[in-house]
C-alpha positions in Angstrom: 52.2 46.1 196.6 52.2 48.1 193.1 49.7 50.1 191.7 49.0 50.1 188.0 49.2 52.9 187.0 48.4 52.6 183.2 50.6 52.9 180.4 53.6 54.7 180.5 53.6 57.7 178.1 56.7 57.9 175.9 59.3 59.7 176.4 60.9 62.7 173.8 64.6 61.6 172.6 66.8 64.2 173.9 69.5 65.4 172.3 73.1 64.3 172.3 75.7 66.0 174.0 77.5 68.3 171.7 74.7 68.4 169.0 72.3 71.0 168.2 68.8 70.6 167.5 67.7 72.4 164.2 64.4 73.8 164.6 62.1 73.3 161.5 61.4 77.3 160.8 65.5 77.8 160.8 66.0 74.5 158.6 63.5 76.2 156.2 65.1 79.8 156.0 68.5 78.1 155.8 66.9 76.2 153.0 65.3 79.5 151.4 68.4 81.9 151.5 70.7 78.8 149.8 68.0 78.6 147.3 68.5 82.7 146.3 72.3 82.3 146.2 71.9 79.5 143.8 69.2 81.3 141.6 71.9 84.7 141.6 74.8 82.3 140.9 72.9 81.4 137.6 71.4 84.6 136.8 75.0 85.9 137.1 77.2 83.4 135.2 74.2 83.7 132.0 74.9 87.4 132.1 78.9 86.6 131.8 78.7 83.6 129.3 76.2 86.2 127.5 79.3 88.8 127.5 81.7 86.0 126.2 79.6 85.1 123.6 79.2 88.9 122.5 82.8 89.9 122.6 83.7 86.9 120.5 81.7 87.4 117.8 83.6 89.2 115.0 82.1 91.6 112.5 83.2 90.8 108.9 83.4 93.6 106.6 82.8 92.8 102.7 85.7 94.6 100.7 84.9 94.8 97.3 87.6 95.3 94.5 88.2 96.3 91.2 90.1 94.9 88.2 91.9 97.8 85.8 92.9 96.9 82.5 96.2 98.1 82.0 97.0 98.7 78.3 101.0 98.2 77.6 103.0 98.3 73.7 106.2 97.3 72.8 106.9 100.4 72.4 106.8 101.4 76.1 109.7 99.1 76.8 113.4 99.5 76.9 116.4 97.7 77.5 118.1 100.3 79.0 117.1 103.3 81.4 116.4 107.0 80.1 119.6 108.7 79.5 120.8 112.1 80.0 118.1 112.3 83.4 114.6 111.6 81.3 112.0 110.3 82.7 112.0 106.7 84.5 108.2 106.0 84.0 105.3 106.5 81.4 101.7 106.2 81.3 100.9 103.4 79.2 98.8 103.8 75.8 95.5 102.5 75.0 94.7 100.9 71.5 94.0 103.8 69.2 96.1 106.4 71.5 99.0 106.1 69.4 100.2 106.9 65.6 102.7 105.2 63.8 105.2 107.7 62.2 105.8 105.5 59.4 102.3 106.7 58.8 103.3 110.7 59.0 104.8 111.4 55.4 107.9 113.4 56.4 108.7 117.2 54.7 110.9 116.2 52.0 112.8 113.0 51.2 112.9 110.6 53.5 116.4 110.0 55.0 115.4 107.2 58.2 114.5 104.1 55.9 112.0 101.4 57.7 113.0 97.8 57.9 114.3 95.1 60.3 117.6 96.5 62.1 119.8 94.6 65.1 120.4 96.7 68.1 122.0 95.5 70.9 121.9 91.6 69.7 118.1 91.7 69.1 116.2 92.4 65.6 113.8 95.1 65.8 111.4 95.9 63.8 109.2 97.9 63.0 112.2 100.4 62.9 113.4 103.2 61.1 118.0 104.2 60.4 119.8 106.1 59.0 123.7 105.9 58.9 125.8 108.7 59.9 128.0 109.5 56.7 130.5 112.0 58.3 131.4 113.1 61.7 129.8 115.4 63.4 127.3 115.7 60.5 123.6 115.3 61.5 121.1 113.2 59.4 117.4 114.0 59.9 113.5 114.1 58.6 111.2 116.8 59.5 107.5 116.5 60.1 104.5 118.1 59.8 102.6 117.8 63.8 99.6 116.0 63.2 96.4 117.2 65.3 95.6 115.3 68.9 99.0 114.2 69.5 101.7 115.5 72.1 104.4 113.2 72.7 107.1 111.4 70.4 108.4 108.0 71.8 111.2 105.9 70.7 113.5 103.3 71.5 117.3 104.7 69.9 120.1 103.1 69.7 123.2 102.0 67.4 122.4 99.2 65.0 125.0 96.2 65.8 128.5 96.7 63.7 129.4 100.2 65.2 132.7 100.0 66.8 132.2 99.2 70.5 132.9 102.6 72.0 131.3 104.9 69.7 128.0 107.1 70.1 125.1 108.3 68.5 123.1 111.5 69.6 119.4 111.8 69.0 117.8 114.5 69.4 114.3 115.9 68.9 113.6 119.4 68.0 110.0 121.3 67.6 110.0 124.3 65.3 113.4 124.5 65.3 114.5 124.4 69.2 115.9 121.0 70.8 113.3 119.8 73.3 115.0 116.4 73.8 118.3 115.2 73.7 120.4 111.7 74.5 123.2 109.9 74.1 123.6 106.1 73.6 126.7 104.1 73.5 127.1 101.0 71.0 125.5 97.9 72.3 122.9 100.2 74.3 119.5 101.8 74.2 117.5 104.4 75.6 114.0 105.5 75.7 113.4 108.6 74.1 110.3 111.1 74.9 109.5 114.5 73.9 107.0 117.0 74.3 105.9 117.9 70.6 102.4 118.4 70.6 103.1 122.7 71.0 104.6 123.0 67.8 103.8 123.0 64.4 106.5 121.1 62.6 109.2 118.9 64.7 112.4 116.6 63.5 114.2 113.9 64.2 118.2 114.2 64.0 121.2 111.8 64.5 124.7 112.5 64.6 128.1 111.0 65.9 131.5 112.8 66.9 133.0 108.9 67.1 131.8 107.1 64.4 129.8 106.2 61.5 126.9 104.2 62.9 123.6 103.9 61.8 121.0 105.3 64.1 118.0 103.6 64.8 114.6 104.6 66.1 112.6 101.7 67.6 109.0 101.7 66.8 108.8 105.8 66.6 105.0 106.6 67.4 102.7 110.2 68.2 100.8 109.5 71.4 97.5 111.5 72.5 
């Protein structure tokens, strides 16, 4: 005979074999400490991409320039280099730094005439010549030094004609001593400078031991 007993009262599941049983306040911890990597993974990699971002930016620096006007006459230019070891460069004038010579009346008659002369296949002018009558005599004009200025400058050379292997000497004295001296050949020229602003009077000579040539002086000017 069987006694009722009443209902039966379930049963827990039980756990399968080789499983563990996660109990909630460990599931929750678990939970928590994954949750604070996660936040310091972040917090991290925004303090790295911050760095990246810094180091690439690049500083530009304005650089601010400046234009020079340069001021440059004919008669800085030559065809040839300085002869006899002169100088290979010269500050360039400014409008109203230089004085024509054909504006300084020379001491006397004037032996260089002004006009349009070939030299070394090109007309020049303006230019001054004279031609060498004799050998080894000098032609020349003597000025008086006119306040403010220093420096003579000329182009020289041989006006075309001359025979091809002769010379002309120029030479530039101030009160009486040479301060500049050069050789060109025929077909050639050469810049010619010289330091006259010291003295009170200064001249301009030309002479040949080869030929007869006449000597030219290309745009001769006074600078400051």
């Amino acid at each position: 005979m069987t006694v009722p007993t009443g209902p039966e009262k379930p049963t827990e599941p039980t756990a399968e074999p080789g499983k563990k049983k996660w109990e909630p306040a460990v599931v929750a911890a678990i939970i928590s400490a994954v949750g604070a990597f996660v936040v310091g993974i972040m917090t991290a990699g925004s303090g790295l991409l911050s760095g990246i971002i810094q180091a690439k930016t690049t500083t530009v620096t304005k650089v601010e320039t400046s234009t020079q006007t340069v001021y440059v006459t004919a008669s800085s230019l030559s065809t040839s280099p300085p002869a006899n070891g002169g100088p290979t460069s010269q500050k360039a004038a400014a409008p109203g730094d230089t004085l024509s010579l054909r504006e300084v009346p020379p001491l006397g008659s004037r032996v260089f005439k002004y006009g349009r002369y070939s030299v070394a296949g090109q007309a020049k002018e303006p230019a001054m010549a004279g031609k060498v009558e004799q050998f080894g005599i000098s032609v020349s004009d003597k000025y008086q030094m006119p306040d403010g200025y220093g420096t003579f400058r000329a182009t020289v050379g041989l006006a075309d004609g001359a025979p091809v292997d002769s010379t002309c000497t120029f030479e530039v004295e101030v009160d009486g001593s040479t301060v500049r001296s050069v050789i060109v050949l025929a077909g050639k020229t050469a810049l010619l400078e010289a330091q006259v602003g010291s003295g009170k009077t200064f001249k301009l000579i030309a002479s040949s031991q080869t030929a007869q040539p006449t000597a030219v002086w290309i745009e001769p000017v006074l600078v400051k």
